[in-house]
N, C-alpha and C positions, 0 to 999 in steps of 0.2 A: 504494500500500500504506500508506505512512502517514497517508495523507487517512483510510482505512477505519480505521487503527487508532487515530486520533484523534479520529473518529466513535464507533466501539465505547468509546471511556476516558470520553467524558462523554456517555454515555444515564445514562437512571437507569428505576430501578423500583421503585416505591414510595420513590421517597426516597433510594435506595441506589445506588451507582457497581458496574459491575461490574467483576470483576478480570479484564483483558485483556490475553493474551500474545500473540505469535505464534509457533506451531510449524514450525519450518523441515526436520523430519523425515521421512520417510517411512513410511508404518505399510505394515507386512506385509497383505496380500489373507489372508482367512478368517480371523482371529487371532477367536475366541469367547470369550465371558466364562462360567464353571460358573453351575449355576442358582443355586449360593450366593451368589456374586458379583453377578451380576441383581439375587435377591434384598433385597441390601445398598443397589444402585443403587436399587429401585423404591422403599424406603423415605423415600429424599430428593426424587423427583419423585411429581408428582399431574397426573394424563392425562387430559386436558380431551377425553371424547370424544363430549360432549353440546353443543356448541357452536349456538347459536342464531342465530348472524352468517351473512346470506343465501348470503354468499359462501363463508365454507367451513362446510356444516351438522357434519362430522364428519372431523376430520381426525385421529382412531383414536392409533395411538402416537405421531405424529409432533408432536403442541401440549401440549405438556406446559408447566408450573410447578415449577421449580426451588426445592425449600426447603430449600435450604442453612445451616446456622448455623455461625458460628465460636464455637471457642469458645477 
């Protein structure tokens, strides 16, 4: 576990480190976000689902671009 989570502290993307916790909790089965909520999420992600790389032509919701900013 800490090999992975020392792995995950120094990737970078574009330049930038990402922020790496680990969650030790358990989430509830079926727990759904309102479409508001969604709404809010899809704002900050961009859904890669025209992908040209042979190996995955379309990987639809799941290859997304996180555009996160701090402010």
């Amino acid at each position: 576990m800490e090999t992975a989570l020392n792995f995950a502290h120094n990737m970078t993307w574009n330049g930038k480190h990402p922020i790496v916790k680990l969650v030790t909790k358990t989430y509830e089965l079926g727990v759904r976000l309102t479409k508001e909520a969604m709404a809010e999420i899809e704002k900050q992600i961009t859904r890669l689902t025209s992908s040209s790389h042979e190996n995955f032509p379309d990987l639809g919701k799941w290859f997304i671009d996180i555009c996160y900013e701090t402010t």
